[in-house]
N, C-alpha and C positions, 0 to 999 in steps of 0.2 A: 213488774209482773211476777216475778221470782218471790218476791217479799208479800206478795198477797196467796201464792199458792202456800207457801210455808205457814203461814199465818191459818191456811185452809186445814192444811196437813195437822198443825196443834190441835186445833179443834177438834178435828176427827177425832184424833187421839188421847185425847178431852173425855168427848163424850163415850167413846169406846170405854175407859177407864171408868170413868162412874158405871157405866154396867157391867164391868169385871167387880169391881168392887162392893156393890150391890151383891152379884152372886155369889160372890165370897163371901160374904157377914149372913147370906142366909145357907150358902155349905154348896161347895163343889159335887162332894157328891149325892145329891139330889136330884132326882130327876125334875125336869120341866114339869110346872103345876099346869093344869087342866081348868082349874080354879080362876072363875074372872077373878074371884073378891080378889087374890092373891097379884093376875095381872093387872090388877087397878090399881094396887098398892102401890106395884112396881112404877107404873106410867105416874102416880100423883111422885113417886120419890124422882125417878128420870126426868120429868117435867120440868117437876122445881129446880132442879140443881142444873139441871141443860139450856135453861130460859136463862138463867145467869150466866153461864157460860157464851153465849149464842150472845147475849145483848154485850157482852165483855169483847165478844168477837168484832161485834158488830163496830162501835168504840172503837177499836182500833186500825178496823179499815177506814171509817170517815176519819178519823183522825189521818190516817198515813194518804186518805184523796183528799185532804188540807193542805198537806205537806207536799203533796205533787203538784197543785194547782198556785201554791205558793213558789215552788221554785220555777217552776213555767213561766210564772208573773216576774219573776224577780229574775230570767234569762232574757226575758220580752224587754223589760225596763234597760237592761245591759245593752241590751243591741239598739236601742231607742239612743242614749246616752255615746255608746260608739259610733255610732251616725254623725247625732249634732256632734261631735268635740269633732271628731275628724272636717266633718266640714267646714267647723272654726279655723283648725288649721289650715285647710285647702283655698277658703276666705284670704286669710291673713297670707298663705303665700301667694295666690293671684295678685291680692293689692298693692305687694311689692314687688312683683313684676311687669306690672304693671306703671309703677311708679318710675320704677329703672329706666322703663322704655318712654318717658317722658322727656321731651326733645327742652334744652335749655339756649338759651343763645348763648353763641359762643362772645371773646374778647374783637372777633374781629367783626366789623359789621354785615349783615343779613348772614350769619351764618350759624350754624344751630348744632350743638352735642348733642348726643342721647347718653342720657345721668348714668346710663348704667356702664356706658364704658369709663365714664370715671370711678365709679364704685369699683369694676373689677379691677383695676388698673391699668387698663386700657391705654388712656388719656390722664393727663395731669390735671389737677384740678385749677390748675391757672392758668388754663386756657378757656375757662370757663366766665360767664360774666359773675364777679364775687355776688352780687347782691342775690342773683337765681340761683347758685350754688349754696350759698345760707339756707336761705329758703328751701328750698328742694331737701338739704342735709336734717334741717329740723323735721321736715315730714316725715323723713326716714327712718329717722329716731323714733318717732312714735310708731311706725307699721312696724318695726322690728322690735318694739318692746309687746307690742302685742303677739309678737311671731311668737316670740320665745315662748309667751305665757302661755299659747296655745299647745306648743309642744309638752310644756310641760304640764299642763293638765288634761293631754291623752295620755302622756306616760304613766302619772300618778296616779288614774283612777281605772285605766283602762289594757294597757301593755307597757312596762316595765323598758321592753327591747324595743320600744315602738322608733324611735329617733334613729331614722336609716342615714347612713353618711353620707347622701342629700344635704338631706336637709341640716346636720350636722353641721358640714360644714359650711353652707351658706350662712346658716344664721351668726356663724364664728366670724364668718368674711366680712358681715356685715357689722357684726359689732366690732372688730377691731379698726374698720373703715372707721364707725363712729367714734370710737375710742380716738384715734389720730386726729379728726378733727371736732375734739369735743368744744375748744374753744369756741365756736359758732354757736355753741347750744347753752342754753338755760345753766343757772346753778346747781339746778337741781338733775341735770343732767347726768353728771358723776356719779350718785347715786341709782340712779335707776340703770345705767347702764354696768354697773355691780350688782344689783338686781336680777338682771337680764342674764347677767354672767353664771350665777348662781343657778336662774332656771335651766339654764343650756345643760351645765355638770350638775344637778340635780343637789346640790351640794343642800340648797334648802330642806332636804328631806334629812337632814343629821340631827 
């Protein structure tokens, strides 16, 4: 609002000026003519040079309500974007708690863990049946490499400081669990879980 009243204020100051200037080229001291021919003169000179002025005006207010409707649109798309990412994150941390709280059988018969007390260290992992502990550990792999990415693509496009020490350190907790028993997992495991590592410390943004 400020940048359109000043914009107003030029203009004034504009048009004021071209009929200072006007009455000066024909002599200050002069009295006011009585003469239409003379005030027709003045209106075709004022006309002319004030319709340019005025359309130059004009120009630059649609121009500047371009620019406002453009950053409106491009605060709309921002908060459209912090939505979906956050809620990718919010996604990806449910599914892994979800996952946690996934009951495993245990070594002894009818009896059953819940993964997540072996992930936090709760429970030893060889108390667990190895083959649903593989199983289970690969799943995990995959929610927490998606965790990570998630974090790191609200940080990098949206808040910088976003990675509260939550979520910090769970997804740390959880990859060093993986980390210790990478064995269980794929070849290609060791890589992505450097990957992973990378997106948590933001290190890929060097």
């Amino acid at each position: 609002m400020s940048r359109i009243l000043l914009v107003l204020i030029v203009g004034l100051l504009l048009i004021a000026t071209v009929g200072g200037i006007y009455y000066a080229y024909v002599g200050f001291d002069k009295p006011f003519s009585t003469s239409g021919e003379d005030w027709g003169q003045f209106g075709d000179y004022f006309g002319g040079v004030s319709s340019a002025l005025l359309a130059f005006i004009s120009i630059l207010l649609l121009v500047y309500t371009i620019h406002l409707q453009s950053e409106q649109l491009s605060g709309v798309q921002h908060e459209m974007l912090k939505r979906d990412l956050l809620a990718h994150v919010t996604k990806a941390d449910d599914e892994i708690m979800h996952w946690l709280e996934r009951e495993l059988a245990a070594l002894k018969s009818g009896e059953t863990v819940e993964f997540g007390d072996v992930v936090w260290g709760i429970l030893e992992p060889n108390y667990i049946n190895p083959k649903e502990f593989k199983l289970a550990t690969v799943r995990l792999h995959k929610l927490t490499c998606l965790y990570c990415e998630a974090l790191a693509l609200y940080r990098d496009n949206i808040d910088p400081h976003f990675i509260f020490k939550y979520h910090h350190q769970k997804a740390q907790s959880l990859l060093n669990f993986l980390k210790d028993h990478q064995k269980l997992l794929d070849r290609m495991a060791g890589p992505s879980l450097q990957f992973c590592q990378m997106h948590l410390d933001g290190k890929h943004e060097v």
